[in-house]
C-alpha positions in Angstrom: 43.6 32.5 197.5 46.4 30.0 197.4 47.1 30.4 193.5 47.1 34.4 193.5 49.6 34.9 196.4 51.7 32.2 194.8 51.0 34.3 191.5 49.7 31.3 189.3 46.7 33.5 188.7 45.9 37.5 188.5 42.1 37.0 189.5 40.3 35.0 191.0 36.4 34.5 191.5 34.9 32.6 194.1 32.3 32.8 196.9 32.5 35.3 199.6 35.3 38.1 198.9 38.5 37.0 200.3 39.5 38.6 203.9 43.0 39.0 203.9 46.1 42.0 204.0 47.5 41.4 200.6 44.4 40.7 198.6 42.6 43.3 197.1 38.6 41.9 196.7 35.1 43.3 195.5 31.8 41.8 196.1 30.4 41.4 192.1 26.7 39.9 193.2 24.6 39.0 196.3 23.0 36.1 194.1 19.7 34.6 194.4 20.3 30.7 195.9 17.3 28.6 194.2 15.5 25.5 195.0 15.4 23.5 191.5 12.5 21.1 191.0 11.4 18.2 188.6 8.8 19.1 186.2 6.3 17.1 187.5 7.0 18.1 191.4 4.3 18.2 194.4 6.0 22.0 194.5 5.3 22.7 190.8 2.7 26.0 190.8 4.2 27.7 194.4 6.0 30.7 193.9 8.1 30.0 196.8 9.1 27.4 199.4 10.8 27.6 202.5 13.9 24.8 202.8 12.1 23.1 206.2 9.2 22.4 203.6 11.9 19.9 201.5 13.6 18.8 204.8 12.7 15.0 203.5 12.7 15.1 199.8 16.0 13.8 198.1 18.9 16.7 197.6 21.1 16.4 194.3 24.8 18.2 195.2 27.7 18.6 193.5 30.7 16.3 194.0 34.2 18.0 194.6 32.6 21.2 195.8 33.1 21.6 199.2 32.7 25.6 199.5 29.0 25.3 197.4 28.4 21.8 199.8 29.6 23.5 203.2 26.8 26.8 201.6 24.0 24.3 201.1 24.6 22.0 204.3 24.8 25.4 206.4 21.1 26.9 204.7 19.8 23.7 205.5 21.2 23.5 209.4 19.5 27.1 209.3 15.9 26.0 208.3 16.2 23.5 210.8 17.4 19.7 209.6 20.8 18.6 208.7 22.4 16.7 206.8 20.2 17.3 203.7 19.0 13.5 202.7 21.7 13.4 200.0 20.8 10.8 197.3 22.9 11.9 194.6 26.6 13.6 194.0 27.4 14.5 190.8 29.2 16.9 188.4 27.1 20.0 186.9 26.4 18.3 183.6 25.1 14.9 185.3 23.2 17.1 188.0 21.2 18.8 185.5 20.2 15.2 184.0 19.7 13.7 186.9 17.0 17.0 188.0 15.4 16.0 184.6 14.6 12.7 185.5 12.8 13.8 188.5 15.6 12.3 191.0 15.4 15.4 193.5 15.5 18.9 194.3 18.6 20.8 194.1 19.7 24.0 195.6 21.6 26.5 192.3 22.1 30.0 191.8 19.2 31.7 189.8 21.3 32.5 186.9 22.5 29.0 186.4 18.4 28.0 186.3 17.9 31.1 184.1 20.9 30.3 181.5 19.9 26.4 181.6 16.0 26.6 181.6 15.4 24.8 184.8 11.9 24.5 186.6 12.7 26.5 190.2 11.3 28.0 193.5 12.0 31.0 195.6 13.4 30.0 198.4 11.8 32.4 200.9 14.5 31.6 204.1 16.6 35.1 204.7 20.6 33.2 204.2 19.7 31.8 201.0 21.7 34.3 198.6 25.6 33.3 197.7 27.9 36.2 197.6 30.3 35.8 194.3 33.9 38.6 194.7 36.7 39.4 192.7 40.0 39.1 194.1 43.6 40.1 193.0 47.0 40.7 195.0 46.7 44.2 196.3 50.1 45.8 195.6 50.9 43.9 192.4 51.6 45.9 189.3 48.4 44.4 186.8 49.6 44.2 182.9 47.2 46.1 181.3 45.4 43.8 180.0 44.4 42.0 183.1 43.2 45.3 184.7 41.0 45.3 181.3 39.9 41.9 182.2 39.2 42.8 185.8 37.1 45.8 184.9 35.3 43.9 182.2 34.6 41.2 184.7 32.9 44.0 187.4 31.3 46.1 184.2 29.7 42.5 183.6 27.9 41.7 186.7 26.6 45.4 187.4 25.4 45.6 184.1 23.7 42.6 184.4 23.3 42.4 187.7 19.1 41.7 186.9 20.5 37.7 185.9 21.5 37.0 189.4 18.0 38.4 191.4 14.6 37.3 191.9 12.2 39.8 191.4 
């Protein structure tokens, strides 16, 4: 939010549409939070899994995220134990590795599973989808170019909005 009012950027995208007078926002997806398990997982063959059902088992979490941390930490409080027994904090190329040497479950988005080829659950708990918006300054004059960005960007995710649900 920050960056656009300061006008280092013309869009942003992040969690949860911003809330504010001079920023113009649009939800893109409502997407499908995941629990992410090792191959050879005691979960392996369920279809889904509610998060009290992994309230022990070690959690993998991104370092240097604290808006996808505070998400994860709050669906947890929500299914009834918190903190989530934290064993590892790493970036996203190191988390995927570490899932891969069945070090513990992780909480994702679907389409990051999807795009990566990552074993998941269903997580059947009602909070556990992430909204994603698009946000610009509201009364600021967008080169052309940028609106064609913008409307790429929203063209994208309803097209394939199918990549970010669990059916």
């Amino acid at each position: 939010m920050t960056s656009l009012k300061k006008g280092d950027i013309d869009l942003g995208i992040a969690g949860h549409p911003i809330q504010d007078e001079e920023i113009e926002s649009c939800l893109l997806v409502n997407e499908d939070i995941v629990l992410v398990l090792p191959l050879n997982y005691r979960f392996t063959g369920k279809t889904e899994i509610s998060l009290s059902q992994v309230a022990n088992e070690p959690f993998i979490t991104l370092a240097n995220s604290e808006e996808k941390s505070g998400f994860k930490t709050l669906l947890c409080e929500k299914a009834g134990f918190i903190p989530p027994n934290i064993v590892f904090e790493v970036d996203s190329y190191l988390q995927v590795e570490v899932i891969k040497l069945d070090q513990g479950v992780v909480l994702l988005p679907i389409s990051v599973c999807r795009t990566l080829g990552l074993n998941y659950i269903k997580v059947t708990d009602n909070s556990s989808t992430y909204l994603v918006g698009l946000s610009w300054i509201r009364h600021k004059l967008l080169s052309s170019s940028v609106r064609n960005f913008r409307d790429f960007i929203i063209s994208y995710y309803k097209d394939n909005y199918e990549m970010f649900k669990i059916y």
